[in-house]
Backbone as CSV, one residue per row, in Angstrom:
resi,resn,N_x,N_y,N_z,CA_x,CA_y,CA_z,C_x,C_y,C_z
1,UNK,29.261,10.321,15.503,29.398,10.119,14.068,29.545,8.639,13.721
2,UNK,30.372,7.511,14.456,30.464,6.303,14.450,29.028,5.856,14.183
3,UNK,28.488,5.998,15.237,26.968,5.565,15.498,26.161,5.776,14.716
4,UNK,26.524,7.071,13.818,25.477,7.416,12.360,25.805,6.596,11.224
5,UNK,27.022,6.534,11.295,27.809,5.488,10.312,27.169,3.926,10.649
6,UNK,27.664,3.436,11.401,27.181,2.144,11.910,25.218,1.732,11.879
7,UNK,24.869,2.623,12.324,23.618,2.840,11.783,23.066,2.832,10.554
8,UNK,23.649,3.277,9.733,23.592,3.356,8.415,23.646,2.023,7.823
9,UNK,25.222,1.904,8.426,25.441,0.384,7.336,24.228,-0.837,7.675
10,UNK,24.205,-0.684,9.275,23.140,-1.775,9.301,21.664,-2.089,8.179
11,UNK,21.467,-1.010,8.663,19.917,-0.598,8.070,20.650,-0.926,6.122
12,UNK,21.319,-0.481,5.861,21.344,-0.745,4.255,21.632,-2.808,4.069
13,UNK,22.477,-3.049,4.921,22.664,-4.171,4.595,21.376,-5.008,5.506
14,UNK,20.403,-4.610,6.078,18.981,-5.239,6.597,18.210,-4.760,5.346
15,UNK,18.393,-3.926,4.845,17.550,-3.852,3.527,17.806,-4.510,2.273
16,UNK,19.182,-4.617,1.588,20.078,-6.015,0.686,19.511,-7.019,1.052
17,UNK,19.557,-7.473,2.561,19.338,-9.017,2.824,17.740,-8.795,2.409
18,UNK,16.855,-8.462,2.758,15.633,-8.494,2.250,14.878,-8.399,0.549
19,UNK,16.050,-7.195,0.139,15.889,-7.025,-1.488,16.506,-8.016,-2.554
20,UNK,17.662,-8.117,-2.222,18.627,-9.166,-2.953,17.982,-10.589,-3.149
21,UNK,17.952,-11.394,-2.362,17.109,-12.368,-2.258,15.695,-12.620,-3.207
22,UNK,15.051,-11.476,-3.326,13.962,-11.484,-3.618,14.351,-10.988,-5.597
23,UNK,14.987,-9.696,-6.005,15.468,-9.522,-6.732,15.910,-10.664,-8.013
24,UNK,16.934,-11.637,-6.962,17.534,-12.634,-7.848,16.761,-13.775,-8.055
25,UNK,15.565,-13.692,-7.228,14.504,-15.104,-7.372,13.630,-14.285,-8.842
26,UNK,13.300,-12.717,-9.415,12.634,-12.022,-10.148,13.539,-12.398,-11.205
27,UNK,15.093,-12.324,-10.791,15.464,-12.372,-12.220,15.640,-13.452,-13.330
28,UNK,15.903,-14.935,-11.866,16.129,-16.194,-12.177,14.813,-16.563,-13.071
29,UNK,13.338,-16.169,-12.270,11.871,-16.429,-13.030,12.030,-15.862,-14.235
30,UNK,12.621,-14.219,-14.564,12.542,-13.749,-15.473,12.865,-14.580,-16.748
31,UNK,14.303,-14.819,-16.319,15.022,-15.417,-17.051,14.974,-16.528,-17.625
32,UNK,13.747,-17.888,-16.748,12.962,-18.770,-17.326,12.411,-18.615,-17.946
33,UNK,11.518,-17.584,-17.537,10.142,-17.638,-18.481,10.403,-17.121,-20.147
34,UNK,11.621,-16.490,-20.402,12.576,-16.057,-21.218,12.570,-17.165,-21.750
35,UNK,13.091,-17.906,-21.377,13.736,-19.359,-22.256,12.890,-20.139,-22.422
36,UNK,11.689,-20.351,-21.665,10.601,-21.162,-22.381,9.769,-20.335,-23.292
37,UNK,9.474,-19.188,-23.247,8.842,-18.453,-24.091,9.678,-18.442,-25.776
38,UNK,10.882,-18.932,-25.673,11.402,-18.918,-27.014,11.224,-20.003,-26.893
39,UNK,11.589,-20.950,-26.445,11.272,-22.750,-27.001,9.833,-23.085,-27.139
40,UNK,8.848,-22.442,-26.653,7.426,-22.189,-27.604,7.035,-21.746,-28.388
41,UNK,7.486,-20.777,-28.467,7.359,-19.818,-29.666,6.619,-20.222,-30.904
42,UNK,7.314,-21.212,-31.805,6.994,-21.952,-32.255,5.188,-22.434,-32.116
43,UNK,5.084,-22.690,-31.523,3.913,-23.559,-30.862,2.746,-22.454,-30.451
44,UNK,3.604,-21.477,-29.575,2.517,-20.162,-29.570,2.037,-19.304,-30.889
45,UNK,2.776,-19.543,-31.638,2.530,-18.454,-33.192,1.551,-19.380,-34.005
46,UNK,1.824,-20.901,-33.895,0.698,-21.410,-34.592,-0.762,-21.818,-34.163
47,UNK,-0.524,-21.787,-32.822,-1.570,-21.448,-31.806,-2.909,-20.469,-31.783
48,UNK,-2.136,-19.148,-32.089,-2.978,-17.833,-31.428,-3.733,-17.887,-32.451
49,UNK,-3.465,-17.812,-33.956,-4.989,-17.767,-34.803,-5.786,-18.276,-34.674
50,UNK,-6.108,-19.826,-33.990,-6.972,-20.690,-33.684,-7.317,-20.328,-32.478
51,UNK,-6.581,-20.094,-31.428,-7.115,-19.885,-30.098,-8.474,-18.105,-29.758
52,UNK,-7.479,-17.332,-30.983,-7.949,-15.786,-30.382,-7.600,-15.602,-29.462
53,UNK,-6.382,-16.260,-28.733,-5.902,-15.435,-27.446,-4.540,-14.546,-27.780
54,UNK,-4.186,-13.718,-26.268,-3.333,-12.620,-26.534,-2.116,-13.618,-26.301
55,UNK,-0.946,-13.289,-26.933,0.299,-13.976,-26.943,0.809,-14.937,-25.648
56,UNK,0.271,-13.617,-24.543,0.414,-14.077,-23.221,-0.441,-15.242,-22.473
57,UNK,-1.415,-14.802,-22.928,-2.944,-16.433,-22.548,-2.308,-17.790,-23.168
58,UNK,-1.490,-17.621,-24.031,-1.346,-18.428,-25.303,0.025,-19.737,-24.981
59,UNK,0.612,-18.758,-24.069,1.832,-18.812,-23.112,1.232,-19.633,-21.889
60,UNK,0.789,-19.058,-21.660,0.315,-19.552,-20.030,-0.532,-21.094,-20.001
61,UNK,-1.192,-21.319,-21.635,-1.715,-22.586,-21.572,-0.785,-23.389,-22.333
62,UNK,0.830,-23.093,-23.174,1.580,-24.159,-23.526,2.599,-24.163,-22.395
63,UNK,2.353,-23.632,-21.356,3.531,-23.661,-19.881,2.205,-24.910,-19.390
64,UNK,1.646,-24.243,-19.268,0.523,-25.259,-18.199,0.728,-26.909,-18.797
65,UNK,0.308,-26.707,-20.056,0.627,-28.032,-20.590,2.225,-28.849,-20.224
66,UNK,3.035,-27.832,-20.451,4.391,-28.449,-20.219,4.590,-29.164,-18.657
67,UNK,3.985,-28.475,-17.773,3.806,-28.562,-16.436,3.079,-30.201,-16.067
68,UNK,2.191,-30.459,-17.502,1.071,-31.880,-17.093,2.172,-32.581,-17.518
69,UNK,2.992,-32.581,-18.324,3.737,-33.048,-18.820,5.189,-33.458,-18.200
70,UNK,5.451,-32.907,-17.494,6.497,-32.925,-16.284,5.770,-33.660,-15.544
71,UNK,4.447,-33.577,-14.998,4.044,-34.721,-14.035,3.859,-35.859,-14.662
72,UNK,3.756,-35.750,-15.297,3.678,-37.208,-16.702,4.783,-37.939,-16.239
73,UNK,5.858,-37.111,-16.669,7.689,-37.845,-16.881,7.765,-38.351,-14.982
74,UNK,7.641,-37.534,-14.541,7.773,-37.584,-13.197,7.086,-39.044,-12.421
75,UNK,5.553,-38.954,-12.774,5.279,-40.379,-12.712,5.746,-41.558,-13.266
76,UNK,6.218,-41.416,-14.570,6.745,-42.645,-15.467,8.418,-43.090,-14.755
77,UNK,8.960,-41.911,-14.288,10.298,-42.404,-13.971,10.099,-43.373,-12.562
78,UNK,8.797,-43.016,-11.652,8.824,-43.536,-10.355,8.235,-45.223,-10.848
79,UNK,7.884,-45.670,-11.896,7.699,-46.989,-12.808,8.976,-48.227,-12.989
80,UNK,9.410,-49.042,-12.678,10.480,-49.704,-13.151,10.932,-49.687,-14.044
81,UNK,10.345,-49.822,-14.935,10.612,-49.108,-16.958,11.092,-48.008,-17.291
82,UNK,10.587,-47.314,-16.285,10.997,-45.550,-16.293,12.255,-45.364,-15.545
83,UNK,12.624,-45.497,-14.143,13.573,-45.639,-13.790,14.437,-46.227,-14.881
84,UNK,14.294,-47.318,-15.397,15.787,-47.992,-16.242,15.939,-47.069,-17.020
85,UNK,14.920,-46.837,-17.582,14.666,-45.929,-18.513,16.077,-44.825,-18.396
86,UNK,15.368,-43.653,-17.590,16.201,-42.805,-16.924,17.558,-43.059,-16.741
87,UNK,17.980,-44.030,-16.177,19.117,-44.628,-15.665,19.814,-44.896,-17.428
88,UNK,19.689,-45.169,-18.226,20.262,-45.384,-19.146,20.521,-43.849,-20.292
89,UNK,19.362,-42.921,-20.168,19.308,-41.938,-20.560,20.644,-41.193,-19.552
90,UNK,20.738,-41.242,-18.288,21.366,-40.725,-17.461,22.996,-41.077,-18.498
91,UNK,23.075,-42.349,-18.075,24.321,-42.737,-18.238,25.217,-42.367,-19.817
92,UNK,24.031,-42.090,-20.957,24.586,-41.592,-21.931,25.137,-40.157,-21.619
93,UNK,24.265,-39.199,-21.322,24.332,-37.546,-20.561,25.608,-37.843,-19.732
94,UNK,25.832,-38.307,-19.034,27.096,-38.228,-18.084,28.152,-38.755,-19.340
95,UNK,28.055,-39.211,-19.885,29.376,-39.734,-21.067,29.562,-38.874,-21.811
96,UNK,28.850,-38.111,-22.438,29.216,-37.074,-23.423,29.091,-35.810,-23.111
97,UNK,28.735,-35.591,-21.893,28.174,-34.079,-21.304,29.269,-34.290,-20.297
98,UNK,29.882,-34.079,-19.934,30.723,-33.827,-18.515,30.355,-32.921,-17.640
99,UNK,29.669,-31.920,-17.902,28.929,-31.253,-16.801,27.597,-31.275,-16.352
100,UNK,26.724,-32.227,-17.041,25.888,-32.721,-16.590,25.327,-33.149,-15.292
101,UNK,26.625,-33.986,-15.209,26.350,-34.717,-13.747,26.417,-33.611,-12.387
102,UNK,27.153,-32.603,-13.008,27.259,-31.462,-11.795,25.271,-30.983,-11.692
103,UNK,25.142,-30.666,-12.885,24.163,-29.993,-12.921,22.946,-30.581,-12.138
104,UNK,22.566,-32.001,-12.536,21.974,-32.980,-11.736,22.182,-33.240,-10.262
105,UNK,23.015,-33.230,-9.558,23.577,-33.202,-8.729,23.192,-32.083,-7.807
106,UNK,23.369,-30.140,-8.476,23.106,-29.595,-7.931,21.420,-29.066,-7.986
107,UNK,20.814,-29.318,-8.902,19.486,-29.357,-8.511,19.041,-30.575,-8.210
108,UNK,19.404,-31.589,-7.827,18.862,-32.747,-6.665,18.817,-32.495,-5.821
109,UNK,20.251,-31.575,-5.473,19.787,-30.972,-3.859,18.895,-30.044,-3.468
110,UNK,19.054,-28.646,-4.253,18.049,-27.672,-4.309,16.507,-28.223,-4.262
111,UNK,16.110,-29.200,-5.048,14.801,-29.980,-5.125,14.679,-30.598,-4.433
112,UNK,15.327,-31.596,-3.668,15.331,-32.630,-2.466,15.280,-33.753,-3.534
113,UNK,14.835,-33.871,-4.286,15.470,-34.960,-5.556,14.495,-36.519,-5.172
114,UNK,14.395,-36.307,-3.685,14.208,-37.987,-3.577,15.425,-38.718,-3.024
115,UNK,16.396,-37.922,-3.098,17.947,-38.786,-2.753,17.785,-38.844,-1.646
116,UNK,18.784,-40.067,-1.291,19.111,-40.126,-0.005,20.292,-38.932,0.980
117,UNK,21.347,-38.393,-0.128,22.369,-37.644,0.138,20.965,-35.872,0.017
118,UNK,20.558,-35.677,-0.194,19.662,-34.338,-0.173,19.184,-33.797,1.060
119,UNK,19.579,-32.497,1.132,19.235,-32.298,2.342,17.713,-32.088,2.942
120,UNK,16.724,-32.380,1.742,15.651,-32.552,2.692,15.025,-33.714,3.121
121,UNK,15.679,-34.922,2.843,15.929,-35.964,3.170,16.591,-36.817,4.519
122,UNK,17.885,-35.209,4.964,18.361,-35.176,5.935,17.956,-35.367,7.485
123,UNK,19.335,-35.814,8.121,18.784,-35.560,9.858,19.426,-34.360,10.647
124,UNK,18.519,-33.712,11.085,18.855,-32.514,12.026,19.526,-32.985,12.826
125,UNK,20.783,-31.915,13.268,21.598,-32.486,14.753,22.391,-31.117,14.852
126,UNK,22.840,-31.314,16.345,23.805,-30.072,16.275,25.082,-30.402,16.384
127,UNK,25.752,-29.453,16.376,27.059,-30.245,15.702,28.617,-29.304,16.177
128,UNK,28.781,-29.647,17.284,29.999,-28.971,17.967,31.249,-28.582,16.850
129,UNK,31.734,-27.704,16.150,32.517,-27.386,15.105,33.821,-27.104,15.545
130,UNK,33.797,-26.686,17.224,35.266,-26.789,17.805,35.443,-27.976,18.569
131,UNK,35.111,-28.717,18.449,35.553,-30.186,19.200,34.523,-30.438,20.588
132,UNK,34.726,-31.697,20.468,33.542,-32.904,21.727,33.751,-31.862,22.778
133,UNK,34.358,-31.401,23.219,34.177,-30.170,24.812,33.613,-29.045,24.860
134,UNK,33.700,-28.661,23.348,33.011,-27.260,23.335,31.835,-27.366,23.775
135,UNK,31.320,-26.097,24.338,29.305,-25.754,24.983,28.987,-24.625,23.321
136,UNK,29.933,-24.624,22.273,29.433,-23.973,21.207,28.935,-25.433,20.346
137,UNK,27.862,-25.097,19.823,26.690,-26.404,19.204,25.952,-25.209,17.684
138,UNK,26.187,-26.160,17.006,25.722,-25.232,15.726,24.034,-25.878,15.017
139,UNK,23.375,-25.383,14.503,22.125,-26.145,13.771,22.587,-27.154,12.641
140,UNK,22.699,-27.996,12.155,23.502,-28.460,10.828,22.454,-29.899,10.271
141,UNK,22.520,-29.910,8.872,21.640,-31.223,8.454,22.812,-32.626,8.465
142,UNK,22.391,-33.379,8.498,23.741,-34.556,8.367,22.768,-34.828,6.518
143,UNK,24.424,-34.884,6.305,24.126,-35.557,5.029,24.761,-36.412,4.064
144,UNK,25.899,-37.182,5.056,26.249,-38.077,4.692,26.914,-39.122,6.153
145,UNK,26.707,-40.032,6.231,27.720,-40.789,7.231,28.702,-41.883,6.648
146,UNK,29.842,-41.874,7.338,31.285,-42.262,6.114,31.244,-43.879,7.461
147,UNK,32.083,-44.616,6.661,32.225,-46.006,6.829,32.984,-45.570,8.596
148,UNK,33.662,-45.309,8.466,34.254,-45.295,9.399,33.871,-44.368,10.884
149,UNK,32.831,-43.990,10.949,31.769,-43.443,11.866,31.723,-41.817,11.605
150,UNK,32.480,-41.401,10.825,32.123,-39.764,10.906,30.805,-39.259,10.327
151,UNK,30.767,-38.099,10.060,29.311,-37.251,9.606,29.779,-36.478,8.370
152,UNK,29.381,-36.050,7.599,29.380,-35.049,7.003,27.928,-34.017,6.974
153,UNK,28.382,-32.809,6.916,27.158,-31.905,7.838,26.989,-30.707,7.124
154,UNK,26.002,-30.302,6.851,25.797,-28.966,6.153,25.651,-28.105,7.307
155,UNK,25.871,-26.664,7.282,25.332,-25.309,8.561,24.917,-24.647,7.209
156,UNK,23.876,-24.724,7.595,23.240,-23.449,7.006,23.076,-22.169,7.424
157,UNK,23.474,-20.844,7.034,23.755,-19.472,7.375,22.110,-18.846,7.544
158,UNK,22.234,-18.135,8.147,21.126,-17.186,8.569,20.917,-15.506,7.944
159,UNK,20.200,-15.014,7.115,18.727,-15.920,6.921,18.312,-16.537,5.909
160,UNK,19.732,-17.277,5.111,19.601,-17.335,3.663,20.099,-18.894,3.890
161,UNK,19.040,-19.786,3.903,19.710,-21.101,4.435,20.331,-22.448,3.679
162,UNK,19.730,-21.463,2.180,20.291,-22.704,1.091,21.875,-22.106,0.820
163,UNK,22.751,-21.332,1.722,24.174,-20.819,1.642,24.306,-21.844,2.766
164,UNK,25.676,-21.764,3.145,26.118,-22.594,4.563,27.533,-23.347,3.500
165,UNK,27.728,-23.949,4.957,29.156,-24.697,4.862,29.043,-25.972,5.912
166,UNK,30.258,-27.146,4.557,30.082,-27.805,5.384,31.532,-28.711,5.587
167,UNK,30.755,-29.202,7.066,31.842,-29.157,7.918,32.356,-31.253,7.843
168,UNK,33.175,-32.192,8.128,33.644,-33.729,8.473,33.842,-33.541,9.307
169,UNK,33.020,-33.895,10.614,32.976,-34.732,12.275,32.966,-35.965,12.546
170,UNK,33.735,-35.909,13.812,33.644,-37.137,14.473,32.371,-37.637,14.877
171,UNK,31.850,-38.643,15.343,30.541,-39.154,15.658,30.524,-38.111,17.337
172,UNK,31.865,-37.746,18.097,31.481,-37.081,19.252,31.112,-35.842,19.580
173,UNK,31.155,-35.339,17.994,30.537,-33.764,18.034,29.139,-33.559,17.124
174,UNK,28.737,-34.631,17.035,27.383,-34.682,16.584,26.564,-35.025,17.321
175,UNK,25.189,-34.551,18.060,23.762,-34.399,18.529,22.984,-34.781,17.643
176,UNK,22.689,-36.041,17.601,21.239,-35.770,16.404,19.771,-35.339,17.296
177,UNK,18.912,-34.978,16.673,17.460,-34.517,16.656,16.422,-34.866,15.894
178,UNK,16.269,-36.241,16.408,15.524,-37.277,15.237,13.713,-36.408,15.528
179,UNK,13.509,-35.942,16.579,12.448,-35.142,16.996,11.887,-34.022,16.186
180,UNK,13.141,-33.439,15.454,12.860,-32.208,14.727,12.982,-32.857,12.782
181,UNK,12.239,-31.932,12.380,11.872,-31.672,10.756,12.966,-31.103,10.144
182,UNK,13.648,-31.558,8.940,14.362,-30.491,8.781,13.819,-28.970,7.904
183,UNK,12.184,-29.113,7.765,11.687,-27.877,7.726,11.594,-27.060,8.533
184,UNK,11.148,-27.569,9.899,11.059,-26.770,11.233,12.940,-26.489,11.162
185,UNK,14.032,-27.134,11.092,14.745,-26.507,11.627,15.416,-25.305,10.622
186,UNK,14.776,-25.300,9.668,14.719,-24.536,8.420,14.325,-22.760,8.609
187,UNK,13.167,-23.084,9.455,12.530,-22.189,9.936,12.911,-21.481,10.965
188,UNK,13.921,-22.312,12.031,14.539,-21.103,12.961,16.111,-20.618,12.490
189,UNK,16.378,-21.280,11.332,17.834,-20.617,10.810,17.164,-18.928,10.108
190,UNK,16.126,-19.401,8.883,15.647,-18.325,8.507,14.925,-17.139,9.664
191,UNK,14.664,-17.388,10.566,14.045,-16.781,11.846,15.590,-16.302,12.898
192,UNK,16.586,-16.634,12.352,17.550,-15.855,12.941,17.793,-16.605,14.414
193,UNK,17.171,-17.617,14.614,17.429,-18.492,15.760,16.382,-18.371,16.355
194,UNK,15.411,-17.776,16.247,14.221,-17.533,17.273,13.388,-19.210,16.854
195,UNK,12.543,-19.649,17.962,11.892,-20.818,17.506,12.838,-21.640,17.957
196,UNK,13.954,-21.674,18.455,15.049,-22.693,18.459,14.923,-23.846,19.828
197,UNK,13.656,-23.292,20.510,13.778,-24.157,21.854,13.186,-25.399,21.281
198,UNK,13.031,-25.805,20.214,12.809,-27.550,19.247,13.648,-27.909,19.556
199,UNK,14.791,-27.390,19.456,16.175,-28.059,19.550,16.810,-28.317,21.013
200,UNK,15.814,-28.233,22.019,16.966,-28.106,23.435,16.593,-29.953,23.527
201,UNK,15.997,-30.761,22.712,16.065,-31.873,23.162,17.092,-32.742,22.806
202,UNK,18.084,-32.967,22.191,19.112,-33.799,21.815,19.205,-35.088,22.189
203,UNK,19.131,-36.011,21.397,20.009,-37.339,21.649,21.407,-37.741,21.155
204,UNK,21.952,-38.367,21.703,23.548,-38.410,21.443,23.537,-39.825,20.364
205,UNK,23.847,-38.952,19.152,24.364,-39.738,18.147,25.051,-41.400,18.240
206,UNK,25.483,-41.469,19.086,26.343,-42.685,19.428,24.919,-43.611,20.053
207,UNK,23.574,-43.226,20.637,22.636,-44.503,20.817,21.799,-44.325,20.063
208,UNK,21.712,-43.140,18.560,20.345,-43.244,17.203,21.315,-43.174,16.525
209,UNK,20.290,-43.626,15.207,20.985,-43.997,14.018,20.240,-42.920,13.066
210,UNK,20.936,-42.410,12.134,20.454,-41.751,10.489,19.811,-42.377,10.206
């Protein structure tokens, strides 16, 4: 009876991890396309008599547009003008918005942003979490190094790798893996560790640099 039980739970929670994931990426899209579809609105209603398209066609070419338009901004900020630009726009938003800067912050990382602190920007290493003696070595991105030689380190959880925790090491429990991608090592967290023999090469942090 254990075994039917235990059986059970597996298989439901191997099916969550597969549905959930996917679910909350349907609802998050949903929920965009929600919110730009009202901030067009506007634009789509005066649209469709001229176009003859169905509400939805009508949609899909003031998204598209918005989209040229994002690459627009996107190029202009990578400009010196644009950057200041930005940088001054920034600095008002952080003064009167106080949660702004969170918000920025947390989709810089999600996006890789370009930052230097982002983890796809990051260096792969493994990263002893019980101390310099342990033979336990974890996958982890470095994503910050502090004045005084430590690491700060993301672990990303398996098979959901934008979750994880993170851990402040000494420089003697860090391995870096200047060899590996942190897409490839992306790929054997989500792969449940399989793919992981990338990683049997290590160099010791203390003779490479971030």
């Amino acid at each position: 009876m254990e075994r039917i039980k235990s059986f059970i739970w597996l298989t439901l929670l191997g099916g969550l991890t597969v549905v959930l994931p996917i679910s909350i990426f349907l609802l998050v899209f949903t929920w965009f396309y929600d919110v730009i579809s009202a901030l067009i609105a506007p634009v789509t209603a005066a649209l469709r008599p001229h176009l003859g398209l169905s509400a939805t066609l009508v949609d899909a070419v003031v998204i598209g547009c918005l989209l040229v338009v994002f690459c627009l901004i996107g190029l202009l900020v990578k400009t010196r003008v644009g950057a200041w630009l930005l940088g001054q726009i920034e600095r008002v938003l952080k003064r009167i918005a106080p949660g702004y800067k969170t918000i920025s912050d947390v989709v810089g990382q999600f996006l890789g942003g370009g930052s230097s602190s982002s983890l796809l920007s990051g260096q792969v290493a493994l990263a002893k979490i019980y101390g310099p003696e342990s033979p336990v070595t974890v996958t982890v991105i470095v994503t910050a190094k502090h004045d005084n030689g430590d690491y700060s380190v993301f672990m990303p959880t398996a098979p959901i790798p934008t979750s994880g925790i993170v851990y402040h090491l000494p420089a003697s429990c860090i391995i870096l893996l200047p060899h590996v991608s942190v897409e490839a090592a992306m790929k054997t967290v989500i792969a449940c560790g399989a793919g992981s023999q990338l990683l049997t090469r290590p160099v010791d942090v203390q003779s490479s640099a971030v």
